[in-house]
MILUM-554963 format. One record per residue: x, y, z of N, C-alpha, C, O in turn. Coordinates in steps of 0.001 Angstrom, whole numbers, padded with zeros to 6 digits, always signed. Example, Ala and Ser with C-alpha at 12.3 -4.5 7.8 and 13.67 -1.06 7.14 Angstrom:
BEGIN
+013190-005690+007800+012300-004500+007800+013200-003300+007800+014236-003319+008465
+012850-002250+007080+013670-001060+007140+012900+000030+007870+013409+001138+008039
REM end
This chain:
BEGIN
-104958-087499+213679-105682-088068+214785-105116-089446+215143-105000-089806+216314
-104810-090113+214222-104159-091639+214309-102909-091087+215163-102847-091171+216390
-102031-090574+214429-100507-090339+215101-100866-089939+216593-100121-090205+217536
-101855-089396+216697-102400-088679+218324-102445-089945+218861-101377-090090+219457
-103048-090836+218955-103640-092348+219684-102524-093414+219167-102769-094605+219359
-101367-093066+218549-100628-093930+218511-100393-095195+217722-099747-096195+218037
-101234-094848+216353-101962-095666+215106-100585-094947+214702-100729-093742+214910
-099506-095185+214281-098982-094548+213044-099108-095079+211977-099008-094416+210944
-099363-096423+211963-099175-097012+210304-100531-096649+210205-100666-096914+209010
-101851-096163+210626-103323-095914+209886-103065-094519+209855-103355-094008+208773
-102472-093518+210965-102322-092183+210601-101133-092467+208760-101462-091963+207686
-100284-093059+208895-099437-092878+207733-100222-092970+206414-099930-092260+205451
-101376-093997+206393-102042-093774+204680-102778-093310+204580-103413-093423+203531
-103298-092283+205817-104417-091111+205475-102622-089923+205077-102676-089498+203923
-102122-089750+205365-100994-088745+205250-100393-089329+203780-099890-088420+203120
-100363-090075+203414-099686-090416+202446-100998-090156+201448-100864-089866+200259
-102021-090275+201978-103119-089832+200315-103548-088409+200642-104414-087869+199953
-102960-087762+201698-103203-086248+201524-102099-085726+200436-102528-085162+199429
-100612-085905+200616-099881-086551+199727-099979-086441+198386-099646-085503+197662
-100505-087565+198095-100872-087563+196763-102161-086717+196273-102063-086134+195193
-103174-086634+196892-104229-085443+196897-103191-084011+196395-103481-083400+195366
-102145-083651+197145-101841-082237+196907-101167-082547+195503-101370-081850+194509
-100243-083802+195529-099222-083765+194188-100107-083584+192932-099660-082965+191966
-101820-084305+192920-102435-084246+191625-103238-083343+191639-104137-083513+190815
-103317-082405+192244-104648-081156+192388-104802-080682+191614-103817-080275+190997
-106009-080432+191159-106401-079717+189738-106171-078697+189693-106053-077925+190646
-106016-078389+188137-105077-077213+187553-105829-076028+188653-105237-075236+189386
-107464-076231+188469-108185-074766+189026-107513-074160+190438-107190-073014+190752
-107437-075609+191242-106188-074912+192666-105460-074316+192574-105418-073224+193141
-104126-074989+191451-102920-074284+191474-103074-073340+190543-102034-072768+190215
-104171-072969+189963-104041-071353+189386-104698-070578+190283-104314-069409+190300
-105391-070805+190882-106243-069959+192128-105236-069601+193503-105061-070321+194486
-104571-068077+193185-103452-067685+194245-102951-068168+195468-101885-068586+195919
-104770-067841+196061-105193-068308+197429-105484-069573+198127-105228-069711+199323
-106069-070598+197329-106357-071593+197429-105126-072219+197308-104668-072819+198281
-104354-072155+195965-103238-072650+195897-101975-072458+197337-101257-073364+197761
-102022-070928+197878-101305-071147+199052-101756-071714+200438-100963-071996+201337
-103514-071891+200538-103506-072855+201790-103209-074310+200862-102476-074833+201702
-103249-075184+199896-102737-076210+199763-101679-076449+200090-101191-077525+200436
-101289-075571+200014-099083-075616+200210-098966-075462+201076-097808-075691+201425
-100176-074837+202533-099770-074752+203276-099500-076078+204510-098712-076392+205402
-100895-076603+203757-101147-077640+204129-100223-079430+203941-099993-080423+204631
-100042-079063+202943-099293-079736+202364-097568-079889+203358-096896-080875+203664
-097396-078526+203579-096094-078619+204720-096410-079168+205683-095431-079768+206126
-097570-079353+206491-098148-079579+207370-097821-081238+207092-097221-082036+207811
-098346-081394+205996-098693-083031+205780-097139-083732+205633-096778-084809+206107
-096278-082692+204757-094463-083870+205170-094635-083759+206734-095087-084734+207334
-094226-082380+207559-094111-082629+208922-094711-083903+209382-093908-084824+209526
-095924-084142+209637-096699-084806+209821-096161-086711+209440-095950-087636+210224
-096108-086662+208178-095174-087595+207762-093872-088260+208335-093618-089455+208481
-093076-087084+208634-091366-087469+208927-091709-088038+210457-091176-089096+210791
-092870-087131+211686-092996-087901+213245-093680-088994+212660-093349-089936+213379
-094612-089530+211581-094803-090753+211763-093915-091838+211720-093896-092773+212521
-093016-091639+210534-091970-092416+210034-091169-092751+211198-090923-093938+211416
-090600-091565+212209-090158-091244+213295-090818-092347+214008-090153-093375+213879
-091967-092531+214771-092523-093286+215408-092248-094914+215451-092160-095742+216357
-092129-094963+213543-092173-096265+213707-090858-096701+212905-090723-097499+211977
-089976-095934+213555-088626-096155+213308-088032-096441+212803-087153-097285+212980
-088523-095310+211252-087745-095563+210239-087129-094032+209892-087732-093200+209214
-085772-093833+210513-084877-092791+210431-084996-091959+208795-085309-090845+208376
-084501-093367+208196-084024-092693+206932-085217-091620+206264-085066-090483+205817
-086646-092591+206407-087693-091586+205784-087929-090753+207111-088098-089616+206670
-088005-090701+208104-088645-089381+208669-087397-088534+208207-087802-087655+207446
-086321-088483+208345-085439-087571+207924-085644-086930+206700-085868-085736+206501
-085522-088047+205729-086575-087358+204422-087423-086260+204331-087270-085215+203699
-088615-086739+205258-089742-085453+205435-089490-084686+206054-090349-083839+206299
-088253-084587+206598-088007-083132+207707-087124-082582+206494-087410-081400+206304
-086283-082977+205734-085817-082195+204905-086630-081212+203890-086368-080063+203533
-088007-082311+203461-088933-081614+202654-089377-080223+203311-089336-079077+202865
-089752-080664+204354-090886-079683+205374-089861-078204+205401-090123-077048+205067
-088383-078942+206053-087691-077320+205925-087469-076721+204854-087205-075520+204909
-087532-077586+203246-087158-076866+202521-088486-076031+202001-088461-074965+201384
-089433-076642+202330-090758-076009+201936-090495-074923+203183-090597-073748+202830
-090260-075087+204200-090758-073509+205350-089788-072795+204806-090222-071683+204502
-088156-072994+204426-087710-071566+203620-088381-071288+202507-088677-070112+202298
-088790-072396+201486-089390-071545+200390-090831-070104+200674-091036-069085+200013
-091638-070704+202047-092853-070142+201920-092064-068933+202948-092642-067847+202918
-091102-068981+203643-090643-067689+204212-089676-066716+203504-089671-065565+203943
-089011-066954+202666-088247-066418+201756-088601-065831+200396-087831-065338+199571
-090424-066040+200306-090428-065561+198757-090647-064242+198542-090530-063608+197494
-090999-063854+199703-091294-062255+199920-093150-062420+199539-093736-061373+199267
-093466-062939+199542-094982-063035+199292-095908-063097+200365-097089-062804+200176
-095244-063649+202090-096177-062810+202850-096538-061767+203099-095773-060867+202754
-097668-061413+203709-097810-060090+203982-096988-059702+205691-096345-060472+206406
-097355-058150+205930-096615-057828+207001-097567-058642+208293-097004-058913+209353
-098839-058939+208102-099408-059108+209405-099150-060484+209575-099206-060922+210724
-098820-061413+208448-098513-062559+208829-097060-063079+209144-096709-063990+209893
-096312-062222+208342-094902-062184+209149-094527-062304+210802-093706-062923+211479
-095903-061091+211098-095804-060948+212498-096377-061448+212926-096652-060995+214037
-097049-062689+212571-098028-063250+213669-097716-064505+213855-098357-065251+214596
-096542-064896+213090-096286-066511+212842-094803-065804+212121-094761-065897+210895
-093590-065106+212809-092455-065021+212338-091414-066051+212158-091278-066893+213046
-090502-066086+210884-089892-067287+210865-088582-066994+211889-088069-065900+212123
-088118-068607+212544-087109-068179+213140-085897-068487+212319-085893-069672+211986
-084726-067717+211825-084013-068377+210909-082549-069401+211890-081729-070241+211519
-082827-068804+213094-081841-069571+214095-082088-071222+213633-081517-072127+213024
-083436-070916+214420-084196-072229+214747-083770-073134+213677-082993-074081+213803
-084613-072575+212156-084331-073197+211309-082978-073678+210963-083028-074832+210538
-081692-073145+211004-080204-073304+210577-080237-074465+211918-079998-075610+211535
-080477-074337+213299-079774-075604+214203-080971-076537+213481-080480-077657+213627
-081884-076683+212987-082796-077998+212386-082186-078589+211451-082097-079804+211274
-081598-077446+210612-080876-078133+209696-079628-078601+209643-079239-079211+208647
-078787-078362+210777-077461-078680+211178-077753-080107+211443-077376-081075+210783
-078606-080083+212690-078666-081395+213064-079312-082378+212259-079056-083524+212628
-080033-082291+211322-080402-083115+210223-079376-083758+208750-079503-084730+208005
-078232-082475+208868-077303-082919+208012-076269-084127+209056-075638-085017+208486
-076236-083972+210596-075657-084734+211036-075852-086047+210684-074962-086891+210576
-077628-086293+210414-078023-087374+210529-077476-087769+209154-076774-088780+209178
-077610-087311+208212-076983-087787+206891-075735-087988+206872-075212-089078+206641
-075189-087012+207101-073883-087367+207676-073103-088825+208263-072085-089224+207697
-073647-089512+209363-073507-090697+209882-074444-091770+209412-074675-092844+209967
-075006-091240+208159-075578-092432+207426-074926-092501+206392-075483-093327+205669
-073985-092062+205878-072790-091761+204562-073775-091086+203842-073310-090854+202726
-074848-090683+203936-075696-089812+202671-074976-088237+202640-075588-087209+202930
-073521-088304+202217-072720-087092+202488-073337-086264+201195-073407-085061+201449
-073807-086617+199852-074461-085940+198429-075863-085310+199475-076180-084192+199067
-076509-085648+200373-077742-085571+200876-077779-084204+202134-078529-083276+202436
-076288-084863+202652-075773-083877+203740-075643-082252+203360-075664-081322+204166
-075524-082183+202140-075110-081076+201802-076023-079781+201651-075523-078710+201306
REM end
């Protein structure tokens, strides 16, 4: 809601203690299948969320950061074979999409010498 109205530094430490909320979640979440996958889902939600704030207030290096997280979390949650068929189809991944996101994100590392990062 902050990032909406243009608060990024008050949207950033509600996002940064969702954040830490997911990193310490009790064991009962992450053994609970379901629960455990809307946290994660959410949780992708919350880097995205992260990297346009950082973005906003123009700090490259970390929003880039969180876009790396976010994509590596959307291949993990599209690649494990653990959706089902109706959600495949209702929210399909694009793997185009994803490969030019990640092209152009290694650029950015790239022309920041983070060539170990680029990779």
């Amino acid at each position: 809601l902050w990032c909406n109205r243009q608060g990024h530094s008050e949207g950033l430490n509600y996002l940064r203690r969702a954040q830490i909320m997911f990193e310490k979640r009790p064991d009962t979440i992450r053994q609970d299948k379901v629960f455990n996958q809307r946290s994660a889902d959410s949780y992708t939600l919350t880097m995205f969320y992260l990297a346009q704030a950082y973005g906003a207030l123009a700090k490259p290096g970390l929003s880039a950061r969180f876009c790396a997280e976010t994509m590596s979390q959307q291949l993990d949650h599209n690649t494990s074979g653990e959706r089902s068929r109706e959600a495949r189809e209702k929210d399909p991944f694009d793997c185009k999409d994803w490969v030019r996101n990640c092209c152009s994100l290694s650029d950015f590392f790239v022309n920041e010498a983070m060539f170990w990062t680029a990779k």
